[in-house]
mmJSON file of the N, C-alpha and C atoms, coordinates in Angstrom:
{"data_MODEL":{"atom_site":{
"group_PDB":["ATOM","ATOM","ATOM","ATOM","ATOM","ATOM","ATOM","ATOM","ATOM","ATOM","ATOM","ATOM","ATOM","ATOM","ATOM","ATOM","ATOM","ATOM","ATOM","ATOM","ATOM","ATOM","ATOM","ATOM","ATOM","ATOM","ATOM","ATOM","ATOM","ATOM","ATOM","ATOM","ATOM","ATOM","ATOM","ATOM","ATOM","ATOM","ATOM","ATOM","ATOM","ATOM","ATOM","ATOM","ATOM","ATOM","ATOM","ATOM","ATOM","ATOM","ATOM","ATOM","ATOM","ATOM","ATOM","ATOM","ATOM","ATOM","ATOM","ATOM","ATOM","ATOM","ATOM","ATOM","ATOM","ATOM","ATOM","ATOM","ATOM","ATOM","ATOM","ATOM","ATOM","ATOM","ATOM","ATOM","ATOM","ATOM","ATOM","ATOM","ATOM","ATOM","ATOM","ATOM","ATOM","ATOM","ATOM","ATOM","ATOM","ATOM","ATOM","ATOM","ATOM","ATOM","ATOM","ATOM","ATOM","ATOM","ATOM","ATOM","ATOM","ATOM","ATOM","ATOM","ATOM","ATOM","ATOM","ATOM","ATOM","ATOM","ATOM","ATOM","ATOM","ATOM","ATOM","ATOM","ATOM","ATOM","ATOM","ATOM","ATOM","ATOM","ATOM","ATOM","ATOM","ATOM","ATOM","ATOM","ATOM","ATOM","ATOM","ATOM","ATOM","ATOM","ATOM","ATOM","ATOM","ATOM","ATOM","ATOM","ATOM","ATOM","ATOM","ATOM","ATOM","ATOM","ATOM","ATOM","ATOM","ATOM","ATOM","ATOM","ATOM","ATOM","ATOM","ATOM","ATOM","ATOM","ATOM","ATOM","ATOM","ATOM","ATOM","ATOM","ATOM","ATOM","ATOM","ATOM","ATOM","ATOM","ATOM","ATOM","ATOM","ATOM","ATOM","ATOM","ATOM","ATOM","ATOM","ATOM","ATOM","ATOM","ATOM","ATOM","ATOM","ATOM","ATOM","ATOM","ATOM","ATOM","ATOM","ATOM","ATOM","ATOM","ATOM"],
"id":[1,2,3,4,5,6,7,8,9,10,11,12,13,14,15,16,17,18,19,20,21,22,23,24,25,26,27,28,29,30,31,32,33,34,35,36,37,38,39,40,41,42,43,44,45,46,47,48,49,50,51,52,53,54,55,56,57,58,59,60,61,62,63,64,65,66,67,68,69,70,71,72,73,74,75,76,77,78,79,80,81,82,83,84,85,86,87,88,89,90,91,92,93,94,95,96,97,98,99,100,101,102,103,104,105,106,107,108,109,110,111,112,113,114,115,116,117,118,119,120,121,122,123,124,125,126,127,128,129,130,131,132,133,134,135,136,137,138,139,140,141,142,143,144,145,146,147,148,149,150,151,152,153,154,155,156,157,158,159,160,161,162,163,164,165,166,167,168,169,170,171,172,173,174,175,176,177,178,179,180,181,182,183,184,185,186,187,188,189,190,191,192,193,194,195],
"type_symbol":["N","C","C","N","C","C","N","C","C","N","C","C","N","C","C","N","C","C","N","C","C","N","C","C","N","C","C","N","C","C","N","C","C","N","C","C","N","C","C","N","C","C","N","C","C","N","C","C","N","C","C","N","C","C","N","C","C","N","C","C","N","C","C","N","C","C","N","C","C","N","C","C","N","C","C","N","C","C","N","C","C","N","C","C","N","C","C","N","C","C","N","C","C","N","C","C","N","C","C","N","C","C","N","C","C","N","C","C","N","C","C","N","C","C","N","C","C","N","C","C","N","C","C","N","C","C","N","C","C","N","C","C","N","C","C","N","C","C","N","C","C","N","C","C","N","C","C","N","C","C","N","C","C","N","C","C","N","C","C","N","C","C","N","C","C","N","C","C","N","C","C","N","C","C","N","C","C","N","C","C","N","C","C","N","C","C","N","C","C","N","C","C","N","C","C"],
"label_atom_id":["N","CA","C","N","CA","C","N","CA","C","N","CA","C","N","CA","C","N","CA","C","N","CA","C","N","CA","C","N","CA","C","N","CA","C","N","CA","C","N","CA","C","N","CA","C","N","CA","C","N","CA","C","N","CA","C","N","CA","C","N","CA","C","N","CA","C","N","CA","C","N","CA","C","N","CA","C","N","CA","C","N","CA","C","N","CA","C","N","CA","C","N","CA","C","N","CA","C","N","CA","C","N","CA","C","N","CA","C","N","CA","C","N","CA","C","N","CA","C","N","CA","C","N","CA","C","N","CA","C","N","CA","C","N","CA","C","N","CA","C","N","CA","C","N","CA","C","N","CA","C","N","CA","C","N","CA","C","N","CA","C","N","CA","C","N","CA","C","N","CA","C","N","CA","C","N","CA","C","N","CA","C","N","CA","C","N","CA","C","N","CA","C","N","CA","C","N","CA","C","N","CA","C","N","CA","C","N","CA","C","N","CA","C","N","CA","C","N","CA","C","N","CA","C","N","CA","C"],
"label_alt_id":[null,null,null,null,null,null,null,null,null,null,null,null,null,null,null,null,null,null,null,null,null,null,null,null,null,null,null,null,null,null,null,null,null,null,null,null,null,null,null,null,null,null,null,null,null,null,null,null,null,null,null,null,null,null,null,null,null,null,null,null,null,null,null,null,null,null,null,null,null,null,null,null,null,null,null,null,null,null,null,null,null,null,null,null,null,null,null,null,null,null,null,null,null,null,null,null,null,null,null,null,null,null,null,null,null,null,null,null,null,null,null,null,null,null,null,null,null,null,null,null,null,null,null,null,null,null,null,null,null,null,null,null,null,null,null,null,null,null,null,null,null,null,null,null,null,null,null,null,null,null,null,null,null,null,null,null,null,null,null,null,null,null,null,null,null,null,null,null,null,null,null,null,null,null,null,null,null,null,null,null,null,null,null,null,null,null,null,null,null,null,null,null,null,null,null],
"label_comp_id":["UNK","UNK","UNK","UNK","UNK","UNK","UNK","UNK","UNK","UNK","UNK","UNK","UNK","UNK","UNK","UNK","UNK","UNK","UNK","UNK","UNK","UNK","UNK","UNK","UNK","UNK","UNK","UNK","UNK","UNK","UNK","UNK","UNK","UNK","UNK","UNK","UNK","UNK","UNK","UNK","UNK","UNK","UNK","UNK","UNK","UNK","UNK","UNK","UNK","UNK","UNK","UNK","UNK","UNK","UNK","UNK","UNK","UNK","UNK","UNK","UNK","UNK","UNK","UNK","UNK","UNK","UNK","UNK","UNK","UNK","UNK","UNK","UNK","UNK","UNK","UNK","UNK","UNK","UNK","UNK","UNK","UNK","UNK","UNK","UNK","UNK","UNK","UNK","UNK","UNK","UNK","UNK","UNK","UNK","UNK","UNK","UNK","UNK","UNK","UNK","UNK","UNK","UNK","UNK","UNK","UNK","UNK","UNK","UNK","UNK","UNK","UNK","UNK","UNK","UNK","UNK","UNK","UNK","UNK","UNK","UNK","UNK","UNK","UNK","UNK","UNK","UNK","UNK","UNK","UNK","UNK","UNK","UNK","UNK","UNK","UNK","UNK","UNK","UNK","UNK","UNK","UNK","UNK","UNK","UNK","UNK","UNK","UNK","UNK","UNK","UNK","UNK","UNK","UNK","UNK","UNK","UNK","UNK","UNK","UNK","UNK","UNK","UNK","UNK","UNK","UNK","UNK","UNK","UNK","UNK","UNK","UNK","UNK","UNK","UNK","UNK","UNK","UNK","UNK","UNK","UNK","UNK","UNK","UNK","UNK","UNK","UNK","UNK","UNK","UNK","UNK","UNK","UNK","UNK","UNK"],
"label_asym_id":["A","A","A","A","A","A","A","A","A","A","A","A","A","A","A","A","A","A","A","A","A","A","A","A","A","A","A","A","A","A","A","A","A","A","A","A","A","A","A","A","A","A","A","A","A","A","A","A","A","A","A","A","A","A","A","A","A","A","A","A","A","A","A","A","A","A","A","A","A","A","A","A","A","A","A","A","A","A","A","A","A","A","A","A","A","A","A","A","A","A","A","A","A","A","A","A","A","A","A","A","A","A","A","A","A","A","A","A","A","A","A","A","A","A","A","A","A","A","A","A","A","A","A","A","A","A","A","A","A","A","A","A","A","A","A","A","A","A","A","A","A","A","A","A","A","A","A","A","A","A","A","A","A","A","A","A","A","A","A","A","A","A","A","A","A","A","A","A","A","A","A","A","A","A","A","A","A","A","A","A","A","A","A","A","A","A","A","A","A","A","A","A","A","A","A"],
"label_entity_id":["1","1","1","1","1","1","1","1","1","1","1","1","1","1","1","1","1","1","1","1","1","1","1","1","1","1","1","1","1","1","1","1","1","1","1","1","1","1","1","1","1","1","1","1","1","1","1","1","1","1","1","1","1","1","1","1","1","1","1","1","1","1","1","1","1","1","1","1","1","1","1","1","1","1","1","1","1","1","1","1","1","1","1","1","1","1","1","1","1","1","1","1","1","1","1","1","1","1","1","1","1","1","1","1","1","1","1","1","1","1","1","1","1","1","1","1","1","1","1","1","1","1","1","1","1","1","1","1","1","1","1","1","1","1","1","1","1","1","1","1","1","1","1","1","1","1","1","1","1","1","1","1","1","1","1","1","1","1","1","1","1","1","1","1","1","1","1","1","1","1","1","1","1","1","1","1","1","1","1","1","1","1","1","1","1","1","1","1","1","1","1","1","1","1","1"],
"label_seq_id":[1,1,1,2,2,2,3,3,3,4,4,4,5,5,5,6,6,6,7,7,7,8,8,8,9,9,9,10,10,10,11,11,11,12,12,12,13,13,13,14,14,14,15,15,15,16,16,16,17,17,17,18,18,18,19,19,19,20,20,20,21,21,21,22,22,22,23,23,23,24,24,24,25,25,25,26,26,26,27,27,27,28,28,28,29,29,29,30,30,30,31,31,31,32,32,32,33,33,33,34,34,34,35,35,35,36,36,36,37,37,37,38,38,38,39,39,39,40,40,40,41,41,41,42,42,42,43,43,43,44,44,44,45,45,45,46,46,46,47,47,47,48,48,48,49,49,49,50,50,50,51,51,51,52,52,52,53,53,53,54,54,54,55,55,55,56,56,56,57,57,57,58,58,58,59,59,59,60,60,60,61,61,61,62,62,62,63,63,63,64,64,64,65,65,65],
"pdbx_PDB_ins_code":[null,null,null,null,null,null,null,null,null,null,null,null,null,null,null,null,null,null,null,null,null,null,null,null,null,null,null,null,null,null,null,null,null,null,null,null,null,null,null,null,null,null,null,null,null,null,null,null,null,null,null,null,null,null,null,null,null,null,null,null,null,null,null,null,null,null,null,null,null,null,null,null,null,null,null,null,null,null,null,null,null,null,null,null,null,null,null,null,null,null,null,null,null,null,null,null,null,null,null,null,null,null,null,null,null,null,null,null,null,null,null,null,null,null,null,null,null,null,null,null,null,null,null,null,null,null,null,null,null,null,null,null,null,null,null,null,null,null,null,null,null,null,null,null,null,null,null,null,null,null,null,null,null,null,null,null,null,null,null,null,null,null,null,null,null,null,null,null,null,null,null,null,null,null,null,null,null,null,null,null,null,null,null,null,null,null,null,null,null,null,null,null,null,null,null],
"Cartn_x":[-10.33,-11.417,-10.944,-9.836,-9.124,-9.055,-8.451,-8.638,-9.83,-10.929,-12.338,-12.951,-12.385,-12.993,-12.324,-10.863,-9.991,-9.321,-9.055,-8.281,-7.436,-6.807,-5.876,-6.318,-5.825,-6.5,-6.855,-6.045,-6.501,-7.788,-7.764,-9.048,-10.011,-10.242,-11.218,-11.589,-10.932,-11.254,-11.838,-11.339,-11.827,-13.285,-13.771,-14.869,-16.001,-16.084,-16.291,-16.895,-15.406,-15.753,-17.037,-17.079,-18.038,-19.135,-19.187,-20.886,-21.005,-19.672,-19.743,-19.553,-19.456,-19.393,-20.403,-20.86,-22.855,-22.261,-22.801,-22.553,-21.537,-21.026,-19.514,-19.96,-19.56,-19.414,-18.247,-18.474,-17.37,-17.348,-16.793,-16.76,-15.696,-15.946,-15.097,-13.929,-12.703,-11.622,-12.125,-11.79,-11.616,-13.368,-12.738,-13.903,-14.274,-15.721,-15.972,-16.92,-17.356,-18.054,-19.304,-20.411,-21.72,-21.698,-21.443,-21.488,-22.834,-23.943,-25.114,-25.902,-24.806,-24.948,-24.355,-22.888,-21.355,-22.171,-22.478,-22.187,-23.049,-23.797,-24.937,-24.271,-23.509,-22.588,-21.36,-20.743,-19.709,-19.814,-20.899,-21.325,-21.597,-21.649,-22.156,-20.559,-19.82,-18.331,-17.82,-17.648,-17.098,-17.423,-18.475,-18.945,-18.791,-18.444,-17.895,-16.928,-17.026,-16.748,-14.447,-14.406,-13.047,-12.637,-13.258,-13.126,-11.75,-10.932,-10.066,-10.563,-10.078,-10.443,-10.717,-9.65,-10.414,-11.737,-11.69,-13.15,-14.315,-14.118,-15.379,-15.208,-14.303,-14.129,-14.955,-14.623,-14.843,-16.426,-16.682,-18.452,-18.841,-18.61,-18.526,-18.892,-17.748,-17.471,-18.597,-19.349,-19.705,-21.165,-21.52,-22.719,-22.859,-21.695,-22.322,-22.262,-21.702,-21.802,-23.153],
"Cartn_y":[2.476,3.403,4.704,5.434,6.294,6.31,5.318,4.88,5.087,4.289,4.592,5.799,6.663,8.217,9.058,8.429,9.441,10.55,10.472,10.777,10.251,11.074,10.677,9.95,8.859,8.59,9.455,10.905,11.854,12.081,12.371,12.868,12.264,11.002,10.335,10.409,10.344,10.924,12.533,13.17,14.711,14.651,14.133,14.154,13.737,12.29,11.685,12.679,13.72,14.472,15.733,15.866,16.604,16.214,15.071,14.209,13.812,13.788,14.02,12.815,11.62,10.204,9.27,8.745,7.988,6.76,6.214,5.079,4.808,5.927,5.535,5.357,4.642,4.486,3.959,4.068,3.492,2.785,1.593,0.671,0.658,1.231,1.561,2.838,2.458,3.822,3.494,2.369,2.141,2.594,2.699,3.724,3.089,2.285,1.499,1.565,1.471,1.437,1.227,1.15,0.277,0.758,-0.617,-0.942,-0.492,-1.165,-0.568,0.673,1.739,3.026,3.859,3.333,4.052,3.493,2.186,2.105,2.73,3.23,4.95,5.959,6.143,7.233,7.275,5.982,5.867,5.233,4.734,4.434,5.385,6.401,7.359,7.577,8.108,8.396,7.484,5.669,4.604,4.346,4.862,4.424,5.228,6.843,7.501,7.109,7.155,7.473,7.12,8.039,7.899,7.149,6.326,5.528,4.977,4.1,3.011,1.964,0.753,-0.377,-0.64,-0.365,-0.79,-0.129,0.803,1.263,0.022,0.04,-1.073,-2.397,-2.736,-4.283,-3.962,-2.718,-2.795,-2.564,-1.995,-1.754,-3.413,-4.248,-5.996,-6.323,-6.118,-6.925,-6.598,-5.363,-4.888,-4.893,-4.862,-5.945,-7.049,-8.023,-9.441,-9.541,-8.966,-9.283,-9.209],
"Cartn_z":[-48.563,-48.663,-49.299,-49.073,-49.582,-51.049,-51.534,-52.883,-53.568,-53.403,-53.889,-53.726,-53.096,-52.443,-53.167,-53.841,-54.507,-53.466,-52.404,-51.052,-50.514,-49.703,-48.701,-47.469,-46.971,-45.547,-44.316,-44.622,-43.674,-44.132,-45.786,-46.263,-45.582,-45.641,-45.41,-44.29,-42.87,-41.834,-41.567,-42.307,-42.757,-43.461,-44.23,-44.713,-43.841,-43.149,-42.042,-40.963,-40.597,-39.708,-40.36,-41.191,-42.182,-42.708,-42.822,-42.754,-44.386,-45.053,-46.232,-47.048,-45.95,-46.5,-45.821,-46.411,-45.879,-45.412,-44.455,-43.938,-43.334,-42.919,-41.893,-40.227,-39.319,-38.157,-37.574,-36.257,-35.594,-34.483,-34.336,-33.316,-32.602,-31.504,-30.86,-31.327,-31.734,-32.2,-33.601,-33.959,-35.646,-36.597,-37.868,-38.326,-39.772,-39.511,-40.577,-41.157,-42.655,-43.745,-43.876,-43.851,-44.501,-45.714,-46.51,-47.972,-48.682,-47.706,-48.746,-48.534,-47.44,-47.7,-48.346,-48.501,-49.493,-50.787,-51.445,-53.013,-53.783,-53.174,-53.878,-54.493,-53.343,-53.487,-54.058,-54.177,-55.045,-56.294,-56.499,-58.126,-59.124,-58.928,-60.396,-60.123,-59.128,-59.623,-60.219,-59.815,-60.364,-62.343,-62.033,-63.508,-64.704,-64.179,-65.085,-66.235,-67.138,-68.395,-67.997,-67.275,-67.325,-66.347,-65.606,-64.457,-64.731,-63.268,-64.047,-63.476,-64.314,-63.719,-62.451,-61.519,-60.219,-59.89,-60.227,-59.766,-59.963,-61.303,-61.847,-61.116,-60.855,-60.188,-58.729,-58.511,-56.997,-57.167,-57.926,-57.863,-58.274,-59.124,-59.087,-57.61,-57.236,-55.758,-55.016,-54.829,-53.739,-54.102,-55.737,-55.917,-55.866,-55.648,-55.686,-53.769,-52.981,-51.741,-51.219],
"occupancy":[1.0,1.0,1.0,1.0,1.0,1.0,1.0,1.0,1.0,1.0,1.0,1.0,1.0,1.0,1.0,1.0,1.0,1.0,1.0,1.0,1.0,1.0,1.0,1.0,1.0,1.0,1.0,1.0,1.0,1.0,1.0,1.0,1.0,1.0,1.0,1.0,1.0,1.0,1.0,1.0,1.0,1.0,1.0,1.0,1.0,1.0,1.0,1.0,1.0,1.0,1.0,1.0,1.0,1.0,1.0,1.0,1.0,1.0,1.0,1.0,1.0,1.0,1.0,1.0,1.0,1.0,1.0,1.0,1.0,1.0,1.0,1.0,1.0,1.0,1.0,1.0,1.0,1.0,1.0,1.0,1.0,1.0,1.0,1.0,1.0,1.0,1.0,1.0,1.0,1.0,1.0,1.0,1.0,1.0,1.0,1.0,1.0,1.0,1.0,1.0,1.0,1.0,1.0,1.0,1.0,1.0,1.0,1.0,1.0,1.0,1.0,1.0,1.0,1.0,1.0,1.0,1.0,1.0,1.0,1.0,1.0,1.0,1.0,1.0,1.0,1.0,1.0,1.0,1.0,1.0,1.0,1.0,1.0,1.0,1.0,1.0,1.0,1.0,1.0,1.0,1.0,1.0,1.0,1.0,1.0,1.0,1.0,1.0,1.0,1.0,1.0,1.0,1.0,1.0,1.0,1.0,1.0,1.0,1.0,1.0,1.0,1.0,1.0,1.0,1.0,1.0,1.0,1.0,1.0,1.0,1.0,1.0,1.0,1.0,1.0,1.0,1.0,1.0,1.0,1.0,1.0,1.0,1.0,1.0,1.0,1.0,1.0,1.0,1.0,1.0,1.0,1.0,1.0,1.0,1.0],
"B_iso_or_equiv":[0.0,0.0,0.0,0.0,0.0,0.0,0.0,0.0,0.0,0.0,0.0,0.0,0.0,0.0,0.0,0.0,0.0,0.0,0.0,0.0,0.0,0.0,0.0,0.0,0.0,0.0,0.0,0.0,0.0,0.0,0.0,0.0,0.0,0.0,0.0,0.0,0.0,0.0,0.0,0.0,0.0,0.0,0.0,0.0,0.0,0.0,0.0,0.0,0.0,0.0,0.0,0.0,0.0,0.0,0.0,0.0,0.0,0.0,0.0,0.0,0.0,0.0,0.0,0.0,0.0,0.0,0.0,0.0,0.0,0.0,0.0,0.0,0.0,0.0,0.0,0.0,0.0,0.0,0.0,0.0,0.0,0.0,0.0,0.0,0.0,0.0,0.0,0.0,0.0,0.0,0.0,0.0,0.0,0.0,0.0,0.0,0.0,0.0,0.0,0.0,0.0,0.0,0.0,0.0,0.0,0.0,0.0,0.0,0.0,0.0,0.0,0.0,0.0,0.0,0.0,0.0,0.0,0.0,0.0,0.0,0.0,0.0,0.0,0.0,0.0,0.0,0.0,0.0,0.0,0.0,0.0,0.0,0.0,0.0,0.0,0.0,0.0,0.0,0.0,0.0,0.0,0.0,0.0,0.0,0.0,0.0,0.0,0.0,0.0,0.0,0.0,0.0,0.0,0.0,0.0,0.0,0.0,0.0,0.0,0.0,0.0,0.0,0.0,0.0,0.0,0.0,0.0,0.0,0.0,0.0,0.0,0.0,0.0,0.0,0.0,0.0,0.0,0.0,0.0,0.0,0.0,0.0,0.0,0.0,0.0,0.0,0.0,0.0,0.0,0.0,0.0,0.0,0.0,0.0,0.0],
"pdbx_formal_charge":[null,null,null,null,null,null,null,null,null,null,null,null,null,null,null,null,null,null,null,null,null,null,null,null,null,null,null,null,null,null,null,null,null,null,null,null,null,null,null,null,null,null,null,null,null,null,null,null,null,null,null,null,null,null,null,null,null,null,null,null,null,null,null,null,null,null,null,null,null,null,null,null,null,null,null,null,null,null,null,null,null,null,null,null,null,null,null,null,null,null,null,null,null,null,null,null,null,null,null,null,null,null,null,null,null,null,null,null,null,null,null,null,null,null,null,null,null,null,null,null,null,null,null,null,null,null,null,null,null,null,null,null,null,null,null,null,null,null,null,null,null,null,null,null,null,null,null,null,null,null,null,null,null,null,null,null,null,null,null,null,null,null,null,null,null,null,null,null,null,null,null,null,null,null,null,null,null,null,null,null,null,null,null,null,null,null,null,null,null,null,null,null,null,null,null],
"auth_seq_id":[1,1,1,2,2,2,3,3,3,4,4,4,5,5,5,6,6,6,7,7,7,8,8,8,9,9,9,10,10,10,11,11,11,12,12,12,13,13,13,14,14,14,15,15,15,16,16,16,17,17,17,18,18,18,19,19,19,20,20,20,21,21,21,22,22,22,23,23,23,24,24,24,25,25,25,26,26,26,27,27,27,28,28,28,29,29,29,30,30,30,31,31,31,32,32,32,33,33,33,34,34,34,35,35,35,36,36,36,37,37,37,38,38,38,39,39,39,40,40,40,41,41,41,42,42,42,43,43,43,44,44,44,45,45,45,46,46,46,47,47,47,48,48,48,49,49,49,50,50,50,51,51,51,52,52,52,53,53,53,54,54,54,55,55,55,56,56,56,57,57,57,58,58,58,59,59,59,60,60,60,61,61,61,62,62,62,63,63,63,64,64,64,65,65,65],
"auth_comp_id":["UNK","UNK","UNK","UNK","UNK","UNK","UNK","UNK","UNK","UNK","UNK","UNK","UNK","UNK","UNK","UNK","UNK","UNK","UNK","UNK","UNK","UNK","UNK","UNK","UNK","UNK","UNK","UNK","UNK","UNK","UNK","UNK","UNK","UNK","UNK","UNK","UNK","UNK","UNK","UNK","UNK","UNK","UNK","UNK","UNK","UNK","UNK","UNK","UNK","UNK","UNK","UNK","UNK","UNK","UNK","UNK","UNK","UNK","UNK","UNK","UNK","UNK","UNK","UNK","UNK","UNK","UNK","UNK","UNK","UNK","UNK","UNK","UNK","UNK","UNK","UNK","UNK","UNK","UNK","UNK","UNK","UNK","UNK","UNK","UNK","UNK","UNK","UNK","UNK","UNK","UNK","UNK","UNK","UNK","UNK","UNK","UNK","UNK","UNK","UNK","UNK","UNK","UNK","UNK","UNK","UNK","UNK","UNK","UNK","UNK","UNK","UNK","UNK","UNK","UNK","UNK","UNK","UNK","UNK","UNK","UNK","UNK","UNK","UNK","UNK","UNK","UNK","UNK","UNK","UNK","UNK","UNK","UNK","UNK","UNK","UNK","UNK","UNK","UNK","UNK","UNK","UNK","UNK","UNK","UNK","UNK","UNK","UNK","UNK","UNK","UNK","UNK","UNK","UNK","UNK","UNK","UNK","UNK","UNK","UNK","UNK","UNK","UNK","UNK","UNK","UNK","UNK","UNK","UNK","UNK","UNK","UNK","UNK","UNK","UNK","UNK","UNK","UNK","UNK","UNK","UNK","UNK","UNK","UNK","UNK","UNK","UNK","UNK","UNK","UNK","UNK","UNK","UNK","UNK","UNK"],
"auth_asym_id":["A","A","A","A","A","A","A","A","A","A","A","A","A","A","A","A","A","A","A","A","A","A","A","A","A","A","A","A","A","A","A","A","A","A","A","A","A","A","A","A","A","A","A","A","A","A","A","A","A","A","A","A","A","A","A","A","A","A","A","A","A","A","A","A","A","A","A","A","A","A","A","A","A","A","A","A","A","A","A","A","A","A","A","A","A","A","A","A","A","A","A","A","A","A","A","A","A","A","A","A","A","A","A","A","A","A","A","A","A","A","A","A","A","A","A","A","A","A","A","A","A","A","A","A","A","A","A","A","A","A","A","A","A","A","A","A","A","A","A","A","A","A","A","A","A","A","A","A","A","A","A","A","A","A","A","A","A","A","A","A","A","A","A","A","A","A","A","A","A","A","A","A","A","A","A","A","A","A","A","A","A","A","A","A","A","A","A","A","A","A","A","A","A","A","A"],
"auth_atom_id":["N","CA","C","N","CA","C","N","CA","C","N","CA","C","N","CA","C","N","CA","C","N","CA","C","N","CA","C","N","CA","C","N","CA","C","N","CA","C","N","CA","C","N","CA","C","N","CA","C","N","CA","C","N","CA","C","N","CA","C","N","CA","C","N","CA","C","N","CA","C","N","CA","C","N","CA","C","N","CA","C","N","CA","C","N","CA","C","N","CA","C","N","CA","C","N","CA","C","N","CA","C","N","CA","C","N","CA","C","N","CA","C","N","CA","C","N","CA","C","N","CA","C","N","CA","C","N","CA","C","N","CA","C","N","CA","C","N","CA","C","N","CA","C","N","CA","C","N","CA","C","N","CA","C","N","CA","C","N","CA","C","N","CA","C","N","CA","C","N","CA","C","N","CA","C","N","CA","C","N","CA","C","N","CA","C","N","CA","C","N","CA","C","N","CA","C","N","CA","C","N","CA","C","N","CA","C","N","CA","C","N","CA","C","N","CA","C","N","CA","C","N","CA","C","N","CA","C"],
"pdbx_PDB_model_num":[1,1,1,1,1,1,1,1,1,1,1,1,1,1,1,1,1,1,1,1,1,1,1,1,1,1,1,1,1,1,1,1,1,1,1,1,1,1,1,1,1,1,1,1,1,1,1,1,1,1,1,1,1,1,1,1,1,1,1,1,1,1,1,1,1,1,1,1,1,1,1,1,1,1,1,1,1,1,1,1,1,1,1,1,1,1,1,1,1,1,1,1,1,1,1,1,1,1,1,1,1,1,1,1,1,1,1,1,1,1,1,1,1,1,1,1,1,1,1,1,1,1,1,1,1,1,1,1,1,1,1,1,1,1,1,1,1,1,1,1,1,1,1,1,1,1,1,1,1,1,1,1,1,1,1,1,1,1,1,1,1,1,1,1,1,1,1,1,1,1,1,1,1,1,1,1,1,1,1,1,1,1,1,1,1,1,1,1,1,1,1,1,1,1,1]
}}}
């Protein structure tokens, strides 16, 4: 998740705590994703112009799921 956010894994817990990433919850300690609330939000960054590949694969993946 860090990766796709362009953060650190602290980051990502930091943002989280800031309301600044859509679709995060948590079950129990561990702290997990909804896909078809994140790929809104991480598609206009993924698709930018200077993207790298993984980005685009991962926006693939997370449309065909």
């Amino acid at each position: 998740m860090a990766r796709l956010l362009g953060c650190s894994p602290k980051g990502v817990y930091a943002r989280v705590s800031r309301g600044q990433s859509p679709g995060a919850f948590r079950v129990g300690r561990p702290l997990r994703f909804r896909g078809s609330e994140l790929l809104p939000f991480i598609a206009p960054q993924c698709l930018h112009p200077r993207a790298r590949g993984f980005h685009a694969r991962t926006i693939e993946l997370f449309r065909s799921a």
